[in-house]
C-alpha positions as CSV (number, residue, x, y, z in Angstrom):
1,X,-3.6,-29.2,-40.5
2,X,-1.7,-31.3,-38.6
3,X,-1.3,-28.2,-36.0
4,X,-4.9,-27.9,-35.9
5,X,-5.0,-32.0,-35.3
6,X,-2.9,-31.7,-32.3
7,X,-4.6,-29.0,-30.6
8,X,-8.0,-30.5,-31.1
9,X,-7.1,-33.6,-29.3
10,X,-5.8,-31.8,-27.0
11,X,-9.2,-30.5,-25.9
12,X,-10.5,-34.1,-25.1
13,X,-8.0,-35.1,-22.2
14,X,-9.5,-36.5,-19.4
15,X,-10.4,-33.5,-17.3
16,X,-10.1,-34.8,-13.7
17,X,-9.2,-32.1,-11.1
18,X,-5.7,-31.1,-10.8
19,X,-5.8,-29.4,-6.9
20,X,-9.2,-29.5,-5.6
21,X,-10.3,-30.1,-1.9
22,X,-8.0,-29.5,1.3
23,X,-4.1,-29.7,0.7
24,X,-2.5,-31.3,3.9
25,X,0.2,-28.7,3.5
26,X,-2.3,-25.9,3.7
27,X,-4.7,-27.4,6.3
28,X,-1.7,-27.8,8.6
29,X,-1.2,-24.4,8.3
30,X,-4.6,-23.8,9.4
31,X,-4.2,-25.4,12.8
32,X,-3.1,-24.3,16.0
33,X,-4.1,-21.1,15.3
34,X,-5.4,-18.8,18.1
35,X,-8.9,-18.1,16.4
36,X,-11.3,-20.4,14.7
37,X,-10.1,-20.7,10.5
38,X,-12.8,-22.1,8.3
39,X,-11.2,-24.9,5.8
40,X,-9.6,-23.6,2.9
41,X,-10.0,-25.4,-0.6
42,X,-7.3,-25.2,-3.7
43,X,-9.0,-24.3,-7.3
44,X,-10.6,-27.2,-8.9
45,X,-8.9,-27.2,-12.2
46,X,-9.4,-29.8,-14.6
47,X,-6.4,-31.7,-16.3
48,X,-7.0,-30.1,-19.5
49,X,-3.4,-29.0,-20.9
50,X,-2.8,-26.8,-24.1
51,X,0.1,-25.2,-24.6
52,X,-0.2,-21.2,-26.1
53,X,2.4,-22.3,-28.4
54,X,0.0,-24.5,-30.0
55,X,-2.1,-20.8,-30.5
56,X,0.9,-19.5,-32.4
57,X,2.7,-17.5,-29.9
58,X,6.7,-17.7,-30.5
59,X,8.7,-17.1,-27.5
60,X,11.5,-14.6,-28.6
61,X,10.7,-11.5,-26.6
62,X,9.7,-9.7,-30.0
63,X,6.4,-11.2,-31.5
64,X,3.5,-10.1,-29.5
65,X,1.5,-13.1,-28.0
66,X,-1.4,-11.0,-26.4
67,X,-4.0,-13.0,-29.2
68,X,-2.5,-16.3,-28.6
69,X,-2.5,-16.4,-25.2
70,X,-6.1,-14.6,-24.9
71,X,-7.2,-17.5,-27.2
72,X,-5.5,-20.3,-25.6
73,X,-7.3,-19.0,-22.2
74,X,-10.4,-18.3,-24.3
75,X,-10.5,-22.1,-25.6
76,X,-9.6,-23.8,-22.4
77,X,-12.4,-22.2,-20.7
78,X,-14.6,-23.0,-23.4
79,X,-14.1,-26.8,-22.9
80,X,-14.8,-26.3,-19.2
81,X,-11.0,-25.0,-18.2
82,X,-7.9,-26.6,-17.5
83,X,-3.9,-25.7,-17.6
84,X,-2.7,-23.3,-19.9
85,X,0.8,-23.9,-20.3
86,X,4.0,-21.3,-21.2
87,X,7.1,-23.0,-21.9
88,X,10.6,-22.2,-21.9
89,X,11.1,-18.9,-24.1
90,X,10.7,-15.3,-23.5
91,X,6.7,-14.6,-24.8
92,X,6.3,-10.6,-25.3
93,X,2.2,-9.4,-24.3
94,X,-0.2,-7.4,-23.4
95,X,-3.1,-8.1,-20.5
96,X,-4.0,-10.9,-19.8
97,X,-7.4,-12.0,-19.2
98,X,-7.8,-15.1,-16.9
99,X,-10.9,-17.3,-16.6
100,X,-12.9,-19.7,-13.9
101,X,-11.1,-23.1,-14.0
102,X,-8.2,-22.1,-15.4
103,X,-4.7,-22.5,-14.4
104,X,-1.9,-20.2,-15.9
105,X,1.2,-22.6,-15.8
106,X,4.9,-21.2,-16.4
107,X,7.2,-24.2,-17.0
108,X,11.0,-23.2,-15.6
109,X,13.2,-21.2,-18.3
110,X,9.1,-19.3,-19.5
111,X,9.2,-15.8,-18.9
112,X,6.2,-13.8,-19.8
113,X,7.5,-9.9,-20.7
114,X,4.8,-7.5,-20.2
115,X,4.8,-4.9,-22.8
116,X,6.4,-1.5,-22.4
117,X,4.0,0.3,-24.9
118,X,1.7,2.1,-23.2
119,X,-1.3,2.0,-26.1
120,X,-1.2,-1.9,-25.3
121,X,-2.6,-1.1,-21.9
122,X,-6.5,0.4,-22.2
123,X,-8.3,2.6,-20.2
124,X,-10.1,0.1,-17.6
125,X,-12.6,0.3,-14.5
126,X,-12.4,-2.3,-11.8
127,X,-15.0,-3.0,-9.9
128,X,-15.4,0.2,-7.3
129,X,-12.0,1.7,-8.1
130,X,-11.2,4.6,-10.2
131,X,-10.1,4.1,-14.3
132,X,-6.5,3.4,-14.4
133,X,-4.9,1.1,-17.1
134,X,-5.7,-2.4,-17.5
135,X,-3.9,-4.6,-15.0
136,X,-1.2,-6.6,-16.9
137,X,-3.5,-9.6,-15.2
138,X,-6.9,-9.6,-14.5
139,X,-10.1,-11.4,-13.4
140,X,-12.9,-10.3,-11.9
141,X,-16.1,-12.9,-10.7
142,X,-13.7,-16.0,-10.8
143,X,-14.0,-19.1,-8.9
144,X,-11.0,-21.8,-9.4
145,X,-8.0,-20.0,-10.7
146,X,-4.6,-21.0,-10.1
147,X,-1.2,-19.0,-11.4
148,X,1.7,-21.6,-11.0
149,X,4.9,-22.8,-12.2
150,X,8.6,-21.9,-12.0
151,X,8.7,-19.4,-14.4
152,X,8.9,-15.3,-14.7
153,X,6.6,-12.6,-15.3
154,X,8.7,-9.4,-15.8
155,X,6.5,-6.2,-15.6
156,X,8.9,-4.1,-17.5
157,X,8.3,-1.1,-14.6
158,X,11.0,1.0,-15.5
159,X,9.2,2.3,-18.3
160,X,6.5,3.5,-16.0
161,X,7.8,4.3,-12.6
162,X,8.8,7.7,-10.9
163,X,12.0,7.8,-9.3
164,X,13.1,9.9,-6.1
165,X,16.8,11.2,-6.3
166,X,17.1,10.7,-2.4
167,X,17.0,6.9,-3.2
168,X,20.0,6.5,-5.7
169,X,23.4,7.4,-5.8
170,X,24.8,10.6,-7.5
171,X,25.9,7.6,-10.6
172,X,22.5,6.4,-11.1
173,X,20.8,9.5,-11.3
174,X,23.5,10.8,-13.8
175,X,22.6,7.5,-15.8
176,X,18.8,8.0,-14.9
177,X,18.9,11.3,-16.5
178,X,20.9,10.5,-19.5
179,X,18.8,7.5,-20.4
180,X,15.8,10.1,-21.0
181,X,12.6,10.8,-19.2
182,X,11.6,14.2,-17.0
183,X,12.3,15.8,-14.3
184,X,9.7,17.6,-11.8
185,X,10.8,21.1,-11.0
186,X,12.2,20.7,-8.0
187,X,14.7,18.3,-9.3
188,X,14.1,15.6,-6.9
189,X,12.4,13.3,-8.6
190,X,12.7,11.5,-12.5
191,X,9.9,10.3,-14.4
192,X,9.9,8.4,-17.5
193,X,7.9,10.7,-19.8
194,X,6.6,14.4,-19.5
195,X,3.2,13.2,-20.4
196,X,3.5,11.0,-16.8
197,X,5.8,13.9,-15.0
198,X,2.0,16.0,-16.0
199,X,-0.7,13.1,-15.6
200,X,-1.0,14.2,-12.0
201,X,-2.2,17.4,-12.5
202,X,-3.7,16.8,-15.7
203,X,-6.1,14.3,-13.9
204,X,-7.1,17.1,-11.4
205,X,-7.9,19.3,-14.1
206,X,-10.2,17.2,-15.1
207,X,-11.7,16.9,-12.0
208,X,-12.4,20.3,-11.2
209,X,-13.8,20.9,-14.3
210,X,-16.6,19.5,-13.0
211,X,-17.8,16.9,-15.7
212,X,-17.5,13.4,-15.8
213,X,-14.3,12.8,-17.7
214,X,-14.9,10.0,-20.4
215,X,-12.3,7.2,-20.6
216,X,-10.9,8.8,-23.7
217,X,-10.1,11.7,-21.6
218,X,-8.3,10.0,-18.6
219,X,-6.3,8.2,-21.3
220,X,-4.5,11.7,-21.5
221,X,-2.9,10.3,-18.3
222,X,-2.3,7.0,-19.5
223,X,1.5,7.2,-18.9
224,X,1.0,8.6,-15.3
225,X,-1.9,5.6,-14.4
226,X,0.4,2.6,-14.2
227,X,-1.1,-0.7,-14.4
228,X,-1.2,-3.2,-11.3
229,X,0.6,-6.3,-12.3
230,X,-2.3,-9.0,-11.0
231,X,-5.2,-8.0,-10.0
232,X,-8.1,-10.4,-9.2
233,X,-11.3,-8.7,-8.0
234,X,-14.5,-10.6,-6.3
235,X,-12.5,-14.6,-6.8
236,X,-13.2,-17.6,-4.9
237,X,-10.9,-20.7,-4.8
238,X,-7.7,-18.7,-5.7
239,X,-3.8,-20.5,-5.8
240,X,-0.5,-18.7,-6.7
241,X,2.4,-21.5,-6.8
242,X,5.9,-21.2,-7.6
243,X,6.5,-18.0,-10.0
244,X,8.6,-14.8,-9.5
245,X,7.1,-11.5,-10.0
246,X,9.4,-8.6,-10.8
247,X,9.6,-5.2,-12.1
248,X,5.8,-4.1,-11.5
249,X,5.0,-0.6,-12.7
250,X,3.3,-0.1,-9.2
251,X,1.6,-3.0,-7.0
252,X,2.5,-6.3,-7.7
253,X,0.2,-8.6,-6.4
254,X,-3.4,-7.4,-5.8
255,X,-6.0,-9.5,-4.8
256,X,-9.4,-7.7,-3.5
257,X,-12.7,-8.9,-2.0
258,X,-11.4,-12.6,-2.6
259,X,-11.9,-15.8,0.0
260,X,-10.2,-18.8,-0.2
261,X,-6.9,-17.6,-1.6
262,X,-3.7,-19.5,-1.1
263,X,-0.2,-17.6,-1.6
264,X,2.7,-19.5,-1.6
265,X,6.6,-20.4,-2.9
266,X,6.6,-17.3,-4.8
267,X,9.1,-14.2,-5.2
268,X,8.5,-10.9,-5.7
269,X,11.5,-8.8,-6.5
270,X,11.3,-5.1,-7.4
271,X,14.0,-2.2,-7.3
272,X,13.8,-1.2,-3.6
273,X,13.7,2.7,-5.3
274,X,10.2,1.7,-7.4
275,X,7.6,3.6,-6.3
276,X,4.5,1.9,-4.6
277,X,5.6,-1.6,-5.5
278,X,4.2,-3.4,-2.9
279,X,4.8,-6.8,-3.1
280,X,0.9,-8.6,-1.7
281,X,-1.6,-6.5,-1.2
282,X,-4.9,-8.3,0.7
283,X,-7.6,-6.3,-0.6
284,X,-10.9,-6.9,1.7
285,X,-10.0,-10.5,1.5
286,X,-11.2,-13.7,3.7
287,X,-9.9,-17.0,4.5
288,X,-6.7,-15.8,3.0
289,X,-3.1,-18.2,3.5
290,X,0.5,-16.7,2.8
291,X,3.5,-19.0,3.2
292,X,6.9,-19.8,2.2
293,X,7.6,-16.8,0.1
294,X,10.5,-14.2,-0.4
295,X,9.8,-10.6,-0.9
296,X,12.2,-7.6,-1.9
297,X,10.5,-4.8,-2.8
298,X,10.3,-0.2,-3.3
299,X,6.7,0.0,-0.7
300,X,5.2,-2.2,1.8
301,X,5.9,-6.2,1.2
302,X,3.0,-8.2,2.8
303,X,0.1,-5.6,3.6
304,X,-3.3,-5.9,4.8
305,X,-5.6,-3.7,3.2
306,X,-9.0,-3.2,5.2
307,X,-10.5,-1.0,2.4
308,X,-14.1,-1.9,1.5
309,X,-16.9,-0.1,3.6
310,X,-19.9,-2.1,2.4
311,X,-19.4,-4.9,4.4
312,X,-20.1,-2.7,7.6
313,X,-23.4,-3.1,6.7
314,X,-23.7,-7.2,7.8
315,X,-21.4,-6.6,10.4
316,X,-18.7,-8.1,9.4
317,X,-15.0,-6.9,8.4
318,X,-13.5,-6.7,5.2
319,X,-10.2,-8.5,6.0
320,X,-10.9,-11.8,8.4
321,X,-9.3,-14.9,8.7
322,X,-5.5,-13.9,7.5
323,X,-2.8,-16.1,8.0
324,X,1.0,-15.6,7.1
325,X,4.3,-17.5,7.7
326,X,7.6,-18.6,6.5
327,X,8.4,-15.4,4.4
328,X,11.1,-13.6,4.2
329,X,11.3,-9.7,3.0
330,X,14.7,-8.1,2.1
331,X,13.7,-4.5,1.0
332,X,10.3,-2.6,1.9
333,X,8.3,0.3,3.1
334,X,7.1,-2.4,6.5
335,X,7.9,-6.1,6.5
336,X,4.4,-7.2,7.7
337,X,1.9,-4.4,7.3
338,X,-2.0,-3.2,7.8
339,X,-3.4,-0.6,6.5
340,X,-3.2,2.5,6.0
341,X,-7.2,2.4,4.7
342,X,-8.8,0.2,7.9
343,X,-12.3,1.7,7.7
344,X,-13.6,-2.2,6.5
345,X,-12.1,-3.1,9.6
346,X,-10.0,-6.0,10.0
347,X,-9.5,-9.4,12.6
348,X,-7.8,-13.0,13.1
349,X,-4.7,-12.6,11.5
350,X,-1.5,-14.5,12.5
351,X,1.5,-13.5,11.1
352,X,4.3,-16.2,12.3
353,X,7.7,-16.9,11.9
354,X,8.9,-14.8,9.2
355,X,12.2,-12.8,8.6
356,X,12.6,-8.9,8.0
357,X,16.2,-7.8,6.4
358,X,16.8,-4.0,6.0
359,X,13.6,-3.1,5.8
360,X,12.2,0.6,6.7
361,X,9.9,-0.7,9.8
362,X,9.5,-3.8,10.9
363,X,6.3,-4.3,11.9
364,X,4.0,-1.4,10.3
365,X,0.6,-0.8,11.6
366,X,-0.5,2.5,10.7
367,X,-4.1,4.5,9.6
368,X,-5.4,8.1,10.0
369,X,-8.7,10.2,11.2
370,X,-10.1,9.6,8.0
371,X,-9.5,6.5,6.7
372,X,-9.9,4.3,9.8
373,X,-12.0,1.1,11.4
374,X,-12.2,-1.1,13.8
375,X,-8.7,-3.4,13.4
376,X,-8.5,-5.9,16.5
377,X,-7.4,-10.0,17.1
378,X,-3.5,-9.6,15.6
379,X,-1.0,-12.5,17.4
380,X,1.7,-11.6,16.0
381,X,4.7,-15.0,17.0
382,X,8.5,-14.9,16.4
383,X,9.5,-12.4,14.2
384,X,13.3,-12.3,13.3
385,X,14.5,-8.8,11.8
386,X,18.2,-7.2,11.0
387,X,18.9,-3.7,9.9
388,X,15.3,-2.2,10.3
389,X,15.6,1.6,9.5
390,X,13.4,2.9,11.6
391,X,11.4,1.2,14.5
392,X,11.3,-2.7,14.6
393,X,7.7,-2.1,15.8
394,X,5.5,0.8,14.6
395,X,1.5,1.9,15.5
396,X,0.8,5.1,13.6
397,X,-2.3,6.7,13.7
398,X,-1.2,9.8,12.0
399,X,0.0,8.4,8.4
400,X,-0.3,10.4,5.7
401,X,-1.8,13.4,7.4
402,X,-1.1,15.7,4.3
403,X,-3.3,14.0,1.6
404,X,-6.1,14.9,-0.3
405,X,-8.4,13.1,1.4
406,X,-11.7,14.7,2.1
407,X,-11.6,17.1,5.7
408,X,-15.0,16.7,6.4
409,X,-14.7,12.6,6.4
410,X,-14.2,11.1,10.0
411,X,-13.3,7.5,10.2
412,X,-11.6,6.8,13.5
413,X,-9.2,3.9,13.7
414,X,-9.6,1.7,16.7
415,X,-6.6,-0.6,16.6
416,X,-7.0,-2.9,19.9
417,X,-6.4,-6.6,20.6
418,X,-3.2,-7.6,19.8
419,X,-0.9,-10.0,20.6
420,X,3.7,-9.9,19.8
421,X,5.5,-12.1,21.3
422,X,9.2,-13.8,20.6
423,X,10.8,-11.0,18.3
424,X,14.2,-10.7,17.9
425,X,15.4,-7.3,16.2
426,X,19.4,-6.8,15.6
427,X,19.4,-3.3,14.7
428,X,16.4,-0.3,14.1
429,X,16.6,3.6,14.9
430,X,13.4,2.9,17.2
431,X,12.2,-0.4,19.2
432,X,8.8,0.0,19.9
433,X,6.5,3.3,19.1
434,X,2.8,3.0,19.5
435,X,1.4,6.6,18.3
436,X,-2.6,6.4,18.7
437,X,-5.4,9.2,18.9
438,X,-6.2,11.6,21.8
439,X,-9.8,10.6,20.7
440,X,-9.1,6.8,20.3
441,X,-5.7,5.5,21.9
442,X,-4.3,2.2,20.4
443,X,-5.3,0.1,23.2
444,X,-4.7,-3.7,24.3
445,X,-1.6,-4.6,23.0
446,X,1.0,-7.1,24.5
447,X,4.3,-7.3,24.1
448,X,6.0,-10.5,25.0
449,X,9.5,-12.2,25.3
450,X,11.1,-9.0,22.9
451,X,14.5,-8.4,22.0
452,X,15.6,-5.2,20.3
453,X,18.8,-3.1,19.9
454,X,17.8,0.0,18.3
455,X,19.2,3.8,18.6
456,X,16.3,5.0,21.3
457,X,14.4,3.4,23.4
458,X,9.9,3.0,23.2
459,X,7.8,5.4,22.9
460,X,3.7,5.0,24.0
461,X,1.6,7.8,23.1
462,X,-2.1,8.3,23.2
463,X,-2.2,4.6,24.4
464,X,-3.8,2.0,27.1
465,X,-3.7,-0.6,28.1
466,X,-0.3,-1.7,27.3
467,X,1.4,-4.7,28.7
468,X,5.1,-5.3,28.3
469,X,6.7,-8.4,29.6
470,X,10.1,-10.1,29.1
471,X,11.2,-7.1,27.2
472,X,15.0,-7.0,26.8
473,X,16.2,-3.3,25.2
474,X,19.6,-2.3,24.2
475,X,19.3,1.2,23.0
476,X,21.9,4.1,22.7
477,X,20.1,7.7,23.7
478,X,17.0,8.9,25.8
479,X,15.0,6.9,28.2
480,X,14.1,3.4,27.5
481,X,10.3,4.1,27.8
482,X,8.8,8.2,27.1
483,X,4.7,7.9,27.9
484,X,2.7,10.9,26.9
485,X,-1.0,10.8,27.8
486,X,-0.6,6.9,28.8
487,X,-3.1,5.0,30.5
488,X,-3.1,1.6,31.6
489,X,0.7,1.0,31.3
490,X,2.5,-2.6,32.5
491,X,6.1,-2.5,32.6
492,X,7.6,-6.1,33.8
493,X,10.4,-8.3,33.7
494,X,12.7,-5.1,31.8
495,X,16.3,-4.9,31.0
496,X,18.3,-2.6,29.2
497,X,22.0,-1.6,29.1
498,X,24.2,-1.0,32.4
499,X,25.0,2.4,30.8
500,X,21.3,3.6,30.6
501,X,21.0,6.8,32.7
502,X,16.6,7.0,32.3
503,X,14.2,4.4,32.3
504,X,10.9,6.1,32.3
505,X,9.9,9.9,30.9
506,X,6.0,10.3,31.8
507,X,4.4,14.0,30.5
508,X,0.9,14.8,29.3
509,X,-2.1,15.6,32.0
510,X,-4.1,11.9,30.8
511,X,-0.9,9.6,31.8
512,X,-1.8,7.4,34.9
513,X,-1.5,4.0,36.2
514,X,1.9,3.3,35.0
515,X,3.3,-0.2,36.8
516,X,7.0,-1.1,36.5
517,X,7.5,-4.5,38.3
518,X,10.2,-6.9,38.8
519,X,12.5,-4.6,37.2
520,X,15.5,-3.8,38.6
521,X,16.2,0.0,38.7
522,X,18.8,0.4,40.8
523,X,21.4,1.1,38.9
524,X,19.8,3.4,37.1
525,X,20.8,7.2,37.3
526,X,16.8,7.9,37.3
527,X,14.2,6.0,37.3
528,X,11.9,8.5,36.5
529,X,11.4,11.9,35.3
530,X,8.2,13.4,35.0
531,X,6.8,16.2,34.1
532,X,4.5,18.3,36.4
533,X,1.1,17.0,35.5
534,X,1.8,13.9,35.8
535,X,1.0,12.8,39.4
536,X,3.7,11.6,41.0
537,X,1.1,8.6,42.5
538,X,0.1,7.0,39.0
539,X,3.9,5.8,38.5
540,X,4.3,3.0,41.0
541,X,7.3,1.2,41.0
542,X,6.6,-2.4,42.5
C-alpha cells in the first residue's frame, strides 16, 4: 500500500514544461549559417517524474524489467507525459516503447542492458521498411520525446553481430572461434549462430518462392535480422541529451522522416570490427541539429541518409536543413557522411568544426546509378582529421556497384553545390578524389584553404566545375592532380613537396578547360603529361 501511495502522488506533480520553446544554446547554433534555418523547438515535456523502480523493476542485470518500464511509460503518458526516470543499477529489458511527452531519463551509474535472447525481440514492420526485429527503442507518430541523462544503454551486440576475420588479429579470432558461433565457408567471416550464418539465404528463399512470407516465417531469420538500437519513425519535437550508446547489434541511432530533432553531448561507442554500426543515421529528416558529441564506431559515424522518394512528389527533399558541429569520431566507415541511398535528394547542410581520428575516409560522399537524387547546398568549414585510411576527401558515385539492387532501376545521383574550406588532414592514403558519372559528373565543388599529407596526390574524374584554391599537398607518389574526362577545372594558389616530379596527368577525350594559376611550376620535373586526346590547348597554365 504504501508503494502504491507513493506512486499515485506521484502522478499529481505540477506538470509545467521541462524543455519547451527555443534553447539559446541550440538557437545559437542556428545562426550564421549560410542558408536560411527555420527555429528549432526542444520537446515540451511536462515535469511529471516516476521512477520505473516504483513499477517494480530491480536493477541487478538479472530480473527482466521490460513490464515495468513499459508500464511506467504507459502511465506517464496516461497522465499527459512527463520524465521517466532509471536510476543507478543495471536494469535487464526488452524493447522499449516510447510515447508523445515523454522523457526517458538515465540518472549517472543507470545502465539499461538490452537483452541477448532473441525471442524477446518480435517480428516488427516499421513504417515503409521491410520486417526485421523490433528495435530495442521505438516510436513511431511522436511529437515531444526526449532520451536524456548520463547513463548507459548497452545493446549487448556481440550476440548478434557478424564478424570479418580481416578485422581482428590471429588472437581474437582464435578466441572468437572458441567462444562458439559459425563460420561461413569461406572462413572469412564468424557469426554468432548458424541459424544467423543461414538467415541470409533463408530470407531469399522465401522470396523467390513467390508468396508473401508471413511474419512467422521471416522469424526463421530472426537471429540474422538484428534489431536497430533507436529507432524513431515520423517524430516531431525530438531531444537526445547526455547518454552513451554502445554495443548496437547493427545501427545505433536511427531517426527517419523526423523534424525538429536535436542531437547532442552523447557517445556512441561500438567495436570498430561490428558490422553496420553506424553511429547517427539522419533518415529523411528536417530541421535536424547535431553537436558536441563523440563517436567511435564499425560503419559510417554521422551519415545523412536521403532515402524517402515520396517527398519528390511536393518538390521538396527528404533531408533539408542539417546542421552538425563539435563532434569528434575516432573509428568509422566516413567521419561525416551522405548517402549512399540520395534518391530523396538532399540540401543545406553544414557540417563545422569537427574532428576525424583514424577513420577509413574522411569526408564520405558517395551513391550509385540506382539509388541516386539530387544532393546539392553542402559548406562543409574546418575539418581537423589524423590517420584517415584512405582519402581525407571522397565523392563516389560508384558505391556498392555489386548489390542486388534492381538493374532495370535508374536513379542518377547529381551531387553539385558544395562548399570545403579550412581542412587540415595529417595523414590519408588519398587527399582528394571526386569519382562522378560519365552521364552526370559531380559538379560545383570548391575546395578552399586545404591541407593534406596523404600517400598520392587528387584525383577528378567525370567531374566539372571544380575549383581549387589555397590547396597545400604533401603527397609521396604520382602526380599531385590525374584529371580524366574533366571539365571546368581551377587549379590556384597550389603547393606541394620540392621533391614532386608531376603536377598534372590529363587523359580521357571530354577533359578541357583545365586553369592552373598562381602556381609555381618551375621546379617541377613536369608540369604536365597528357595523353593524346587531350588537346594540348584546354590545359592553360597562367
Amino acid at each position: 500500500m504504501l508503494l502504491q501511495r507513493i506512486v499515485t502522488a506521484s502522478f499529481f506533480m505540477l506538470t509545467t514544461s521541462v524543455f519547451a520553446g527555443t534553447d539559446p544554446v541550440v538557437k545559437a547554433y542556428m545562426s550564421n549559417l549560410p542558408f536560411a534555418m527555420p527555429e528549432i523547438e526542444l520537446p515540451n515535456i511536462p515535469s511529471l517524474r516516476i521512477s520505473i523502480a516504483d513499477f517494480g523493476a530491480v536493477g541487478d542485470g538479472c530480473t527482466m524489467n521490460t513490464d515495468a518500464i513499459a508500464a511506467a511509460i504507459q502511465q506517464c503518458a496516461a497522465k499527459g507525459g512527463g520524465v521517466v526516470t532509471v536510476p543507478p543499477g543495471m536494469w535487464l529489458t526488452g524493447p522499449i516503447k516510447l510515447e508523445s511527452k515523454i522523457e526517458l531519463h538515465l540518472d549517472s551509474g543507470a545502465v539499461i542492458l538490452f537483452s541477448k535472447r532473441f525471442e524477446d525481440y518480435p517480428m516488427f514492420k516499421r513504417s515503409k521498411a521491410a520486417v526485421k526485429c523490433m528495435p530495442m527503442i521505438f516510436g513511431s507518430n511522436l511529437q515531444d520525446v526526449a532520451i536524456t541523462g548520463r547513463g548507459l544503454f548497452d545493446g549487448n551486440g556481440q550476440h548478434w553481430r557478424p564478424v570479418k576475420k580481416e578485422k581482428m588479429t590471429s588472437r581474437q579470432w582464435k578466441e572468437l572461434l572458441e567462444s562458439g558461433g559459425a563460420v561461413a565457408s569461406d572462413g572469412k567471416t564468424w557469426w554468432p549462430s548458424k541459424e544467423a550464418l543461414n538467415g541470409e539465404d533463408y530470407l531469399k528463399e522465401l522470396k523467390n518462392s513467390g508468396k508473401k512470407p508471413t511474419p512467422e516465417q521471416i522469424a526463421g531469420a530472426r537471429e540474422f535480422l538484428r534489431p536497430v538500437m533507436v529507432a524513431l519513425d515520423d517524430c516531431k519535437r525530438v531531444l537526445f541529451d547526455g547518454p552513451t550508446f554502445m554495443n548496437a547489434p547493427g545501427w545505433t541511432l536511427a531517426p527517419t522522416r523526423c523534424e525538429e530533432v536535436v542531437v547532442r553531448n552523447v557517445a556512441v561507442n561500438n567495436p570498430w570490427w561490428g558490422q553496420n554500426t553506424d553511429a547517427i543515421d539522419i533518415n529523411s529528416c528536417r530541421n535536424f541539429l547535431l553537436y558536441n558529441s563523440v563517436m567511435s564506431v564499425g560503419d559510417d559515424a554521422i551519415c545523412v541518409k536521403p532515402g524517402k522518394m515520396s517527398d519528390l512528389e511536393s518538390g521538396q527533399p527528404a533531408c533539408e536543413n542539417i546542421v552538425v558541429a563539435d563532434c569528434i569520431v575516432y573509428n568509422g566507415h566516413g567521419g561525416f557522411v551522405i548517402g549512399s541511398e540520395s534518391y530523396g535528394g538532399a540540401r543545406n547542410i553544414s557540417v563545422k568544426n569537427c574532428t576525424f581520428i583514424g577513420t577509413d575516409i574522411g569526408l564520405r560522399f558517395k551513391s550509385a546509378g540506382d539509388r541516386g537524387g539530387v544532393v546539392e547546398k553542402v559548406y562543409v568549414d574546418g575539418i581537423r582529421m589524423k590517420d584517415i585510411v584512405n582519402e581525407a576527401i571522397l565523392f563516389d558515385m560508384f558505391y556498392d556497384q555489386n548489390n542486388d539492387n534492381d538493374p532495370n532501376v535508374k536513379r542518377t545521383p547529381e551531387f553539385r553545390d558544395f562548399q570545403i574550406s579550412n581542412i587540415v588532414c595529417d595523414g590519408a592514403s588519398g587527399a582528394i578524389t571526386v569519382r562522378g558519372l560519365a552521364e552526370m559528373p559531380v559538379k560545383n565543388i570548391r575546395f578552399n584553404t586545404i591541407v593534406i599529407n596523404s600517400t598520392a596526390g587528387c584525383v577528378l574524374q567525370d567531374a566539372e566545375q571544380i575549383e581549387m584554391d589555397n590547396i597545400r599537398l604533401s603527397f609521396l607518389t604520382g602526380a599531385a592532380y590525374t584529371v580524366n574526362n574533366a571539365d571546368s577545372i581551377q587549379l590556384k594558389h597550389i603547393s606541394f613537396p620540392p621533391e614532386a616530379k608531376l603536377f598534372l596527368k590529363a587523359s580521357g577525350n571530354k577533359t578541357k578547360s583545365i586553369s592552373i594559376s598562381e602556381t609555381d611550376l618551375s621546379k617541377m620535373k613536369q608540369a604536365v603529361d597528357s595523353d593524346p586526346e587531350v588537346k594540348k590547348d584546354e590545359i592553360i597554365i597562367r
